[in-house]
RODO-2510 file (C-alpha; in nm, 4 decimals, decimal comma):
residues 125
     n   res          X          Y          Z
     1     x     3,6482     5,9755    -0,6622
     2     x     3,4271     6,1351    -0,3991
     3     x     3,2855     6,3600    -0,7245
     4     x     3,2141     6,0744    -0,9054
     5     x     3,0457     5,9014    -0,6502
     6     x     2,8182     6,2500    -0,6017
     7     x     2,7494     6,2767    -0,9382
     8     x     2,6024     5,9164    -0,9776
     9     x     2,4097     5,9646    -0,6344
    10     x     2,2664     6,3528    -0,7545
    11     x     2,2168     6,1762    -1,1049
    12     x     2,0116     5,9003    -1,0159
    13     x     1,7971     6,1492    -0,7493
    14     x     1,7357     6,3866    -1,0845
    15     x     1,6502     6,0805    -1,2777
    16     x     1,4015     5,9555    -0,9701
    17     x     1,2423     6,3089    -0,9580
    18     x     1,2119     6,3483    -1,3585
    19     x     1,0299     6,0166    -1,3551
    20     x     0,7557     6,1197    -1,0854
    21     x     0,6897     6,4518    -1,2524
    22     x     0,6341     6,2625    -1,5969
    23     x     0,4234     5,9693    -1,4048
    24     x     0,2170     6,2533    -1,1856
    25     x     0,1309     6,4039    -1,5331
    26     x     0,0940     6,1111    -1,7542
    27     x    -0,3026     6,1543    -1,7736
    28     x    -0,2425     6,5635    -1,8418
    29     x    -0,1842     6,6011    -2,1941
    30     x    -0,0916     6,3273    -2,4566
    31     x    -0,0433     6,6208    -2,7286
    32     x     0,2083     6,8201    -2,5550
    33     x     0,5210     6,7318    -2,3645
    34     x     0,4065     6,9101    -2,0819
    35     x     0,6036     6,6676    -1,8087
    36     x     0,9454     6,6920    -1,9825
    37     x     0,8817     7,0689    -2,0147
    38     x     0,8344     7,1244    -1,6400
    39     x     1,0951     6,8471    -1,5499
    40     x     1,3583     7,0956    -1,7680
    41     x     1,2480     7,4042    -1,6344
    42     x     1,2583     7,2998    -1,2865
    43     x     1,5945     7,2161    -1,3775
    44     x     1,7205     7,5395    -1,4872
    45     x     1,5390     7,7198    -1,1854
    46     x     1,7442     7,4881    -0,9451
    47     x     2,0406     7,5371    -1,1219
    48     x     2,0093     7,8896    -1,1271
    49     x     1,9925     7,9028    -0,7470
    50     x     2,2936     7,6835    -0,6885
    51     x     2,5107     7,9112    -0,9622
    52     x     2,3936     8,1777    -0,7269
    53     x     2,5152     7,9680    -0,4325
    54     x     2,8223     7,8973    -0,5387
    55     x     2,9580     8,2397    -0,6787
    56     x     2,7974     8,3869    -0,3049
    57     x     3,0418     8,1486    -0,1325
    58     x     2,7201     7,9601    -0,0056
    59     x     2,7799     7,6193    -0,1411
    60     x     3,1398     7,6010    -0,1453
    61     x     3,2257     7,2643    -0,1226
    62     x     3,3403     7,0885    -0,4643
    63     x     3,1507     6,7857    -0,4097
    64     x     2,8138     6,9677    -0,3457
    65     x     2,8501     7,1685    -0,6442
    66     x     2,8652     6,8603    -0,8578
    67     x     2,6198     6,6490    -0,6794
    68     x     2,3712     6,9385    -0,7080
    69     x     2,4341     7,0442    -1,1023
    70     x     2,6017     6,8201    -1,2973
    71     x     2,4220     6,5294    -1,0803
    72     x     2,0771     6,6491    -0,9889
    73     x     1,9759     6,9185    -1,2291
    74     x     2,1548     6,6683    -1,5145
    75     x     1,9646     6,3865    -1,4102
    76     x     1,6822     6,6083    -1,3772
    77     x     1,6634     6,7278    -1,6731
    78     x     1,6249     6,5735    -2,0503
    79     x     1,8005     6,7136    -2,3176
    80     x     1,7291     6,3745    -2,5308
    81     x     1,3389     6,3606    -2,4367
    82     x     1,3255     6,6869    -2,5703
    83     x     1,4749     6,5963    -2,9028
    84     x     1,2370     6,2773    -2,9296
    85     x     0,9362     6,4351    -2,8440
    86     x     1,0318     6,7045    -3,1058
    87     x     1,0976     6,4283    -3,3481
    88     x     0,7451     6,2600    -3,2864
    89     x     0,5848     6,5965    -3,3515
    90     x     0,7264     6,6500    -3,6828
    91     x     0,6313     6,2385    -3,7675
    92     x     0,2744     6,3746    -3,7216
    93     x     0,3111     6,6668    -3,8959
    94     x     0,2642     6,8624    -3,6092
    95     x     0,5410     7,1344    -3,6738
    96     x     0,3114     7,4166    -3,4899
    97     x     0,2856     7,2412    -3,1755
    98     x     0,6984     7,1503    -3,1959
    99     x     0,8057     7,5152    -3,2587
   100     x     0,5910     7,6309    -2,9804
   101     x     0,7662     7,3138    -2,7739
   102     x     1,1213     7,4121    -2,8649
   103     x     1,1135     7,7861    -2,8161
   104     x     0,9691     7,7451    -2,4904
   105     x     1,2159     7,4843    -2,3642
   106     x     1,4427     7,7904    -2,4673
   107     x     1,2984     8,0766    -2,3511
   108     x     1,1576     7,9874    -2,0418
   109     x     1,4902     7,7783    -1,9583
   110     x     1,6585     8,1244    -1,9558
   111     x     1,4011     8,2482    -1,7606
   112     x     1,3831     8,0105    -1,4846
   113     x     1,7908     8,0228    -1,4840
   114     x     1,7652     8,4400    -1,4418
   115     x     1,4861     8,3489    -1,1761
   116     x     1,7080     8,0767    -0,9609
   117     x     1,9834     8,2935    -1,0289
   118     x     1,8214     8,6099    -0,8839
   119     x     1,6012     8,4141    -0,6265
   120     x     1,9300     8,2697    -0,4671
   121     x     2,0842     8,5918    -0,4557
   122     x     1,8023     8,7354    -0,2405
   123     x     1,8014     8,4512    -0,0127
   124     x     2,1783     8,4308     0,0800
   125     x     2,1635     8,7977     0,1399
***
């Protein structure tokens, strides 16, 4: 139960977070997704680090663990914004702009993962 409780807690935190990143940008760009694109990235960094964590013995604590990825970096992250945003794009025939949208999300999500990973290797060391 105590799992549960951290994953709605870390979930709506992640949620909280997402939402001021997308506010603090809303006047940036209304072309490109540029908030939910940060918000995701973000996400994979911090995950990254806490994977790191965990397999160093770090964060070893069940609850934590959950709390920080499958609460946090879940609600941190938008998996769904990034499909409607990617839908919009193609409703104004703007496939360019959603290719370049999509294979970023990708890419530089397995960047900032490798990065968090490596990053939290360093520090626990």
């Amino acid at each position: 139960m105590k799992e549960f409780l951290a994953v709605f807690i870390g979930g709506g935190i992640g949620s909280l977070a997402r939402y001021g990143i997308s506010k603090g940008m809303s006047g940036y760009s209304h072309t490109f997704p540029f908030a939910t694109l940060l918000a995701n990235m973000l996400s994979c960094f911090i995950a990254g680090m806490v994977i790191s964590f965990v397999e160093q013995k770090f964060i070893s604590h069940p609850t934590v663990k959950v709390f920080l990825l499958v609460g946090f970096c879940g609600g941190f992250s938008t998996f769904s914004a990034l499909i409607r945003e990617s839908l919009l794009m193609m409703e104004e025939d703007r496939a360019g702009p959603m290719l370049l949208y999509n294979l970023l999300s990708i890419i530089l999500g397995l960047v900032a993962i490798l990065s968090g990973v490596w990053l939290g290797k360093i520090l626990v060391r």
